[in-house]
Every structure is written in structure tokens, then in C-alpha cells.
ChimeraX commands (.cxc) that place a marker at each C-alpha (Angstrom):
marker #1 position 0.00,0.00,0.00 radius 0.5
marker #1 position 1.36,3.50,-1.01 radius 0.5
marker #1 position 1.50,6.01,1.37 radius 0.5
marker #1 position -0.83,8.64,-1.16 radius 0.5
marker #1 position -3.29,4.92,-0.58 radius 0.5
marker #1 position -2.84,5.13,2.75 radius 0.5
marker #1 position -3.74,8.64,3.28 radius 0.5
marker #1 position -6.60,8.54,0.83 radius 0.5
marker #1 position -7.85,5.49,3.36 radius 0.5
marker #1 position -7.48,7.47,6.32 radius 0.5
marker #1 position -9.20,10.32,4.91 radius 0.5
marker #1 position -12.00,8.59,3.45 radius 0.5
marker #1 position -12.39,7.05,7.13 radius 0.5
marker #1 position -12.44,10.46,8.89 radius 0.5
marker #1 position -15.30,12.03,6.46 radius 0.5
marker #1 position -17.24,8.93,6.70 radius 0.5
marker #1 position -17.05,9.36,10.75 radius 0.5
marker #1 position -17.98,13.15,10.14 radius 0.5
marker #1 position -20.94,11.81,8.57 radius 0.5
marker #1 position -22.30,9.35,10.63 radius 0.5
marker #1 position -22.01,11.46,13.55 radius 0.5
marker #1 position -23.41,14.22,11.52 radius 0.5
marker #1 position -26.65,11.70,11.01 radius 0.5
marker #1 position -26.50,10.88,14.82 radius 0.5
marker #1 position -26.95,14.83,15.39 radius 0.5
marker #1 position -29.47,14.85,12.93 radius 0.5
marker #1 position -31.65,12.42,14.67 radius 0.5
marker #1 position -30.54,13.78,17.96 radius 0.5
marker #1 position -31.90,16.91,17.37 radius 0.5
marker #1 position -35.45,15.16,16.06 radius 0.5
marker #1 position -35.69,13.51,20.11 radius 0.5
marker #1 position -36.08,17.10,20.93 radius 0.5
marker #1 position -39.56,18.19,22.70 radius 0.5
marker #1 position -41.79,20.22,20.69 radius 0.5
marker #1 position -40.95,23.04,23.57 radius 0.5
marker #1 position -37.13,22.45,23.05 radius 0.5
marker #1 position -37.16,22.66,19.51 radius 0.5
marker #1 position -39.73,26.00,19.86 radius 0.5
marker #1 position -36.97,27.62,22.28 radius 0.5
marker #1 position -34.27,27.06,19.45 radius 0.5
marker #1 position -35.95,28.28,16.85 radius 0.5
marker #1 position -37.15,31.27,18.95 radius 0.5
marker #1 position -33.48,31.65,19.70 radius 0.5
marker #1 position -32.47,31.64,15.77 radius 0.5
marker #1 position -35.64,33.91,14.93 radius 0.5
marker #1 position -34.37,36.42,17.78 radius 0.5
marker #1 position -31.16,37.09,16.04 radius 0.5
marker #1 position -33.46,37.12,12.34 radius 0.5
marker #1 position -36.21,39.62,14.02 radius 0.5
marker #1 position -34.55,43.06,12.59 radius 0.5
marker #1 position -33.65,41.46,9.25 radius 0.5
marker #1 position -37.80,40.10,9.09 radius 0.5
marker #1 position -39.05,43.30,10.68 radius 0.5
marker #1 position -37.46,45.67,7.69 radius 0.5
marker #1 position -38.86,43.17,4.80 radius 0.5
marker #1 position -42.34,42.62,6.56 radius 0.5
marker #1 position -42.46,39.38,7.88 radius 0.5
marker #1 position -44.42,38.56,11.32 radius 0.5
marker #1 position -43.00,36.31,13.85 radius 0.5
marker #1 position -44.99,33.54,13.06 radius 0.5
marker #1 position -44.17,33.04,9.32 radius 0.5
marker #1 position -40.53,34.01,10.60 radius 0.5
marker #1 position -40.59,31.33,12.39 radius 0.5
marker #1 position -41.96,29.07,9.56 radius 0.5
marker #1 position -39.30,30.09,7.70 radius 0.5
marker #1 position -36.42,29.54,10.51 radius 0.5
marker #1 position -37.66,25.85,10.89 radius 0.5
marker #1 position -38.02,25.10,6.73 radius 0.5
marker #1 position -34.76,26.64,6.22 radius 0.5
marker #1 position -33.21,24.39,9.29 radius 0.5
marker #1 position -34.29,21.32,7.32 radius 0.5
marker #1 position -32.65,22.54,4.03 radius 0.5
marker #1 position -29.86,23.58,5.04 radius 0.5
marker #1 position -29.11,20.53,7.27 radius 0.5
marker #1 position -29.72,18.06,4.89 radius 0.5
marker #1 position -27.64,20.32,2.01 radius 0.5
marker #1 position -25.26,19.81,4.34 radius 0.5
marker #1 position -25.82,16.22,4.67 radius 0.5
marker #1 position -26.04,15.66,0.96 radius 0.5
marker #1 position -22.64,16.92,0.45 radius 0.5
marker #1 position -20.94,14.91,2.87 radius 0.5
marker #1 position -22.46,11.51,1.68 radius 0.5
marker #1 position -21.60,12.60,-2.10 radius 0.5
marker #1 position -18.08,13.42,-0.85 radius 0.5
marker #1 position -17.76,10.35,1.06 radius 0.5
marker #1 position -19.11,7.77,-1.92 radius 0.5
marker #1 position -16.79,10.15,-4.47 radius 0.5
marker #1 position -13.88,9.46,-2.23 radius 0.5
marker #1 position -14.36,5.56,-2.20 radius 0.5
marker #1 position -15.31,5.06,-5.49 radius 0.5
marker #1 position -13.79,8.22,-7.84 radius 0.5
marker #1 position -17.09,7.36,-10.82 radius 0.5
marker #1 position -19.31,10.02,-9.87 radius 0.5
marker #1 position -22.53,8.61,-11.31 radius 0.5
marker #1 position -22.32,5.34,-9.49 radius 0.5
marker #1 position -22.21,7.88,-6.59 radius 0.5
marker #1 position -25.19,9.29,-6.60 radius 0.5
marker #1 position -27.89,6.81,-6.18 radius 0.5
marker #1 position -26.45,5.52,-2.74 radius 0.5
marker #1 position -25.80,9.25,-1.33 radius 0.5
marker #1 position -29.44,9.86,-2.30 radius 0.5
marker #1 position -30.44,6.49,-0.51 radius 0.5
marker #1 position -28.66,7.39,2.61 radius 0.5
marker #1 position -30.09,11.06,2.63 radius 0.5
marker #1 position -33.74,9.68,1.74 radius 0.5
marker #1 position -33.19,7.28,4.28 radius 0.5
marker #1 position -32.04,9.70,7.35 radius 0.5
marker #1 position -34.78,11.89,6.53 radius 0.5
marker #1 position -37.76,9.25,6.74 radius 0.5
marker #1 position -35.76,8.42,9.81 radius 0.5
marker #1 position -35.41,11.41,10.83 radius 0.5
marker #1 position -39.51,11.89,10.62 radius 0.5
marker #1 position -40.17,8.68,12.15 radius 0.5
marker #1 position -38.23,9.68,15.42 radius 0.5
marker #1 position -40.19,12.98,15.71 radius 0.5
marker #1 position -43.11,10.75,16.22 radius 0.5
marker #1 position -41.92,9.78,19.40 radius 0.5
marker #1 position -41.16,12.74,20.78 radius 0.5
marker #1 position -43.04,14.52,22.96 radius 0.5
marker #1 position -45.57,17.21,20.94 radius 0.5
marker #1 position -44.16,16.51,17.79 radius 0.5
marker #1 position -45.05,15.03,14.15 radius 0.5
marker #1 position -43.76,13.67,11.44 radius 0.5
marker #1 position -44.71,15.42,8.12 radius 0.5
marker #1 position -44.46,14.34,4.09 radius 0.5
marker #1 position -43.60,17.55,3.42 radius 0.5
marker #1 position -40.65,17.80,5.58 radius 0.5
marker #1 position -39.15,14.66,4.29 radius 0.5
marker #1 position -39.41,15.90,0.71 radius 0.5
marker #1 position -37.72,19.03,2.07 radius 0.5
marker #1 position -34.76,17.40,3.52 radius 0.5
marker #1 position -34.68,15.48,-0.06 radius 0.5
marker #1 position -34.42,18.31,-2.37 radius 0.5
marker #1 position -32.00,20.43,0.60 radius 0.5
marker #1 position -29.39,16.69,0.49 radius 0.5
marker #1 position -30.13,17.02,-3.64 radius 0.5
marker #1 position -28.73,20.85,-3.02 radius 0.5
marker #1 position -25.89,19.51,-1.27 radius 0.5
marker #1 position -25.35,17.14,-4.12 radius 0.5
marker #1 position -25.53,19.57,-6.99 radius 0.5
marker #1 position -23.11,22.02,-4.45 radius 0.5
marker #1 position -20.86,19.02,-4.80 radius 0.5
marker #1 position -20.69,18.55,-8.33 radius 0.5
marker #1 position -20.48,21.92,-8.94 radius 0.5
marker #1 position -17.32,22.39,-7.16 radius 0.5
marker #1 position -16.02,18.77,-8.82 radius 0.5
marker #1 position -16.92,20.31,-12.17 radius 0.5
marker #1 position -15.25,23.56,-11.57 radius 0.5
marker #1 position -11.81,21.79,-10.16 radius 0.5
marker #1 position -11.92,19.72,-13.08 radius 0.5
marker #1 position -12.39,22.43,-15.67 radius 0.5
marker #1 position -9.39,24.79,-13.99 radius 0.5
marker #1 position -7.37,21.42,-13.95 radius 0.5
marker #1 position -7.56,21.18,-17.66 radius 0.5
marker #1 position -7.05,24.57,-17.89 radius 0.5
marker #1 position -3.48,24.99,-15.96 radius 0.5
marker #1 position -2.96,21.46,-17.97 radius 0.5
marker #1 position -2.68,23.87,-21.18 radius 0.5
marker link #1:1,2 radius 0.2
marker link #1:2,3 radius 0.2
marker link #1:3,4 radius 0.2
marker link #1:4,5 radius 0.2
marker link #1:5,6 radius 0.2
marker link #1:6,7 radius 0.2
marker link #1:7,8 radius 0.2
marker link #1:8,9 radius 0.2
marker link #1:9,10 radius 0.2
marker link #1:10,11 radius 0.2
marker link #1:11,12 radius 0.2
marker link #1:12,13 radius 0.2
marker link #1:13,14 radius 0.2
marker link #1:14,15 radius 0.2
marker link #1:15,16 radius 0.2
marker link #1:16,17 radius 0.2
marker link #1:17,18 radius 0.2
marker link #1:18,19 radius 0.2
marker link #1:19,20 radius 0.2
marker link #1:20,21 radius 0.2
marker link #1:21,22 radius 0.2
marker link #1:22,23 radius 0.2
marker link #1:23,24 radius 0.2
marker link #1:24,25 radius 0.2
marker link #1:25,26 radius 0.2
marker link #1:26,27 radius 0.2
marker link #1:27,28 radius 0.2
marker link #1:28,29 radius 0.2
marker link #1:29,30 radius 0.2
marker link #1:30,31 radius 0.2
marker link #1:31,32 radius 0.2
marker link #1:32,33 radius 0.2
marker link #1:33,34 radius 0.2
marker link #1:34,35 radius 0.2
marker link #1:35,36 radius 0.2
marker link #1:36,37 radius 0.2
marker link #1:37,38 radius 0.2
marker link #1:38,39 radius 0.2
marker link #1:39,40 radius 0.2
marker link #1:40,41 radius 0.2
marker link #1:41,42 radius 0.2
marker link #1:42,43 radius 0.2
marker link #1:43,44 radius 0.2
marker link #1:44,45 radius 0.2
marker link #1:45,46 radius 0.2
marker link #1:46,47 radius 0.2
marker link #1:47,48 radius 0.2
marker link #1:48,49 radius 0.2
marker link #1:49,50 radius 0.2
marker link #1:50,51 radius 0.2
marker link #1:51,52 radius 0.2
marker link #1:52,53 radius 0.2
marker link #1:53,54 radius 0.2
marker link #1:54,55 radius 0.2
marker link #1:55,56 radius 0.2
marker link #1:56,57 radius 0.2
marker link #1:57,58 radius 0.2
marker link #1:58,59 radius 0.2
marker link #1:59,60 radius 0.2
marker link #1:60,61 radius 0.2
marker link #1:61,62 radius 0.2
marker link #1:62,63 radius 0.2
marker link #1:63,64 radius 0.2
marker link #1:64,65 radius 0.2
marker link #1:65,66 radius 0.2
marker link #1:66,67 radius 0.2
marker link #1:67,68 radius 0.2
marker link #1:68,69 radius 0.2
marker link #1:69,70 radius 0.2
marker link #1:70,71 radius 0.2
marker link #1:71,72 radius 0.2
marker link #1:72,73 radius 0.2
marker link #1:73,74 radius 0.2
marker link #1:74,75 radius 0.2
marker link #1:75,76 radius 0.2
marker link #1:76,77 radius 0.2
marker link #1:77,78 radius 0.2
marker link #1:78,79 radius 0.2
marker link #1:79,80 radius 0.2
marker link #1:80,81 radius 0.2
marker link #1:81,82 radius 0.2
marker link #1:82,83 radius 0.2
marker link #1:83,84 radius 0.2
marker link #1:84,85 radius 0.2
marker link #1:85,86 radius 0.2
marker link #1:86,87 radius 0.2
marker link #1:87,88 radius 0.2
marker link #1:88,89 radius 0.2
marker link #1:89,90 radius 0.2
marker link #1:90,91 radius 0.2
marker link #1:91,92 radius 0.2
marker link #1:92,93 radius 0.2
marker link #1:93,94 radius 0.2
marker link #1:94,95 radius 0.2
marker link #1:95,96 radius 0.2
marker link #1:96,97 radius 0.2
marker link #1:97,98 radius 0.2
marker link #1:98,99 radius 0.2
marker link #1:99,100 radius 0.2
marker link #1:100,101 radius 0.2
marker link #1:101,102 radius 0.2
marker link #1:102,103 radius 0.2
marker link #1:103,104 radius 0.2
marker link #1:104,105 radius 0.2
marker link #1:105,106 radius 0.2
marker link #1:106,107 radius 0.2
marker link #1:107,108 radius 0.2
marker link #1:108,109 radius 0.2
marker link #1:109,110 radius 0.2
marker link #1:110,111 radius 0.2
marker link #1:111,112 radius 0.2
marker link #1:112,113 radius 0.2
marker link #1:113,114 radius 0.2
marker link #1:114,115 radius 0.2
marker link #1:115,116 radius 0.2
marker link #1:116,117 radius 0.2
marker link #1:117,118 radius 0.2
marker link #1:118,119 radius 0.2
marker link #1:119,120 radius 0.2
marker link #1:120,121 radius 0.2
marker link #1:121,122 radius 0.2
marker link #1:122,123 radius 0.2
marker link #1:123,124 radius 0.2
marker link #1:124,125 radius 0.2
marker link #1:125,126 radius 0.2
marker link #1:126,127 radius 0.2
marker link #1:127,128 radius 0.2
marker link #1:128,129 radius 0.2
marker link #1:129,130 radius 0.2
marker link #1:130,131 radius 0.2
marker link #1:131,132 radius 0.2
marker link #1:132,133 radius 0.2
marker link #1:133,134 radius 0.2
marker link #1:134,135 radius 0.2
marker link #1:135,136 radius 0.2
marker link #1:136,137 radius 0.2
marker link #1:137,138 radius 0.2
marker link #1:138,139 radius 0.2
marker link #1:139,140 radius 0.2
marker link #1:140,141 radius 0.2
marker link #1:141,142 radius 0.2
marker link #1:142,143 radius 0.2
marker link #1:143,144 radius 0.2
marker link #1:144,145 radius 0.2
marker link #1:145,146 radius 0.2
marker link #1:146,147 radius 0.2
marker link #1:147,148 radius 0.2
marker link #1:148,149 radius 0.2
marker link #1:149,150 radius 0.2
marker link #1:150,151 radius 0.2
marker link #1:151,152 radius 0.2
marker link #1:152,153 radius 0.2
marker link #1:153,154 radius 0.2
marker link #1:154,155 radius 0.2
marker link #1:155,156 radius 0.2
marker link #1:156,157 radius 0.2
marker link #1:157,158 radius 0.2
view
């Protein structure tokens, strides 16, 4: 095994790691009480309240917004590091994407399915298609960035 291998291994182990944990967090944070999760978002909608004040937005579709964008964003985040992860272990970026969208799909029904359980909460449809097309984001993000490294690659190449 060369030592580039070995690194590559070792790397590929950390961001996978990152990931589960990451998942761990993300169902974590769905054991929360309806009244815990209310006090974070009110916390995150404090520090918005200026910025939703000036373009006309109440607190209550704030905070709409605050808990929609949470799900996004997490799962953007999510859909990035299982993209990243797959790319890393297998370097064809097609055969990548079905099992990073598995794995995202798969947290996220999870992830509604936990909420059940916990106290004052629900699970909703709507929030697992959410967390789809936020880990799709993430994807996209991904590929993006793969595409632009591989054009300026080609270009210094010249």
C-alpha cells in the first residue's frame, strides 16, 4: 500500500465518521420536545427579528421560515458529505449518486419517524421531501465544485 493509498484510506475514514455522527446529530436533534425545539428556533428567529421586521415578515411566518430553512440547510449539508464520502471511495461520480441519495432519503424518513416519538411533535411528508431536495442541493453544491476543479485542472494542464 502506497503512502498517497494510505492517506486517501485514512481520509475517506475520517469524512465517513464526520458523517455518521453528523446523522447521529441529525436524529438527535429530532428527540427534541416540541418546547425544546420552539426555544431554538425562537433563539435563531431572535437574532433574524430586525432582518424580518425591515422586509415585513411577522414572527410567526418568521418562524416558519427559521424551521423550513433548518431542514434545508441541514440536509444540504448532509447531501454533500455523503456525495463526498461515496466520491472518495469510489472516484465514478454517477455510481455515486444513487447511494448518497439512498442514505439522505433514508435519514430523513428516519429522521420523521423519530419525531413521532417525541413529545408534541409530528412527522410530516412535506418535511421529508424538504430534507430530499436540501441533500439534492448539497449534491448539486458538490458537483459543482467537482466540475469547476476539473475544468481549472484542464485549464493549468494547457
Amino acid at each position: 500500500m502506497s503512502i498517497k493509498s494510505s492517506k486517501h484510506n485514512v481520509f475517506y475514514i475520517i469524512l465517513f465518521v464526520i458523517t455518521a455522527l453528523y446523522i447521529l446529530f441529525i436524529w438527535w436533534h429530532s428527540t427534541l420536545t416540541a418546547e425544546e425545539s420552539t426555544v431554538e428556533s425562537n433563539n435563531v428567529l431572535f437574532f433574524f427579528t430586525g432582518f424580518f421586521k425591515k422586509i415585513g415578515i411577522n414572527a410567526e411566518l418568521g418562524d416558519y421560515i427559521i424551521r423550513k430553512s433548518a431542514h434545508f440547510c441541514e440536509f444540504a449539508l448532509l447531501g454533500l458529505l455523503c456525495i463526498w464520502c461515496s466520491y472518495i471511495k469510489n472516484k465514478a461520480v454517477k455510481k455515486n449518486l444513487m447511494p448518497a441519495g439512498f442514505v439522505c432519503l433514508s435519514t430523513a424518513v428516519i429522521d420523521e419517524l423519530i419525531q413521532i416519538k417525541s413529545q408534541g411533535r409530528s412527522a410530516e411528508v412535506t418535511d421529508v421531501a424538504l430534507d430530499f431536495i436540501g441533500s439534492v442541493s448539497g449534491v448539486l453544491f458538490f458537483l459543482l465544485i467537482f466540475l469547476f476543479l476539473r475544468l481549472f485542472k484542464r485549464v493549468k494542464q494547457r
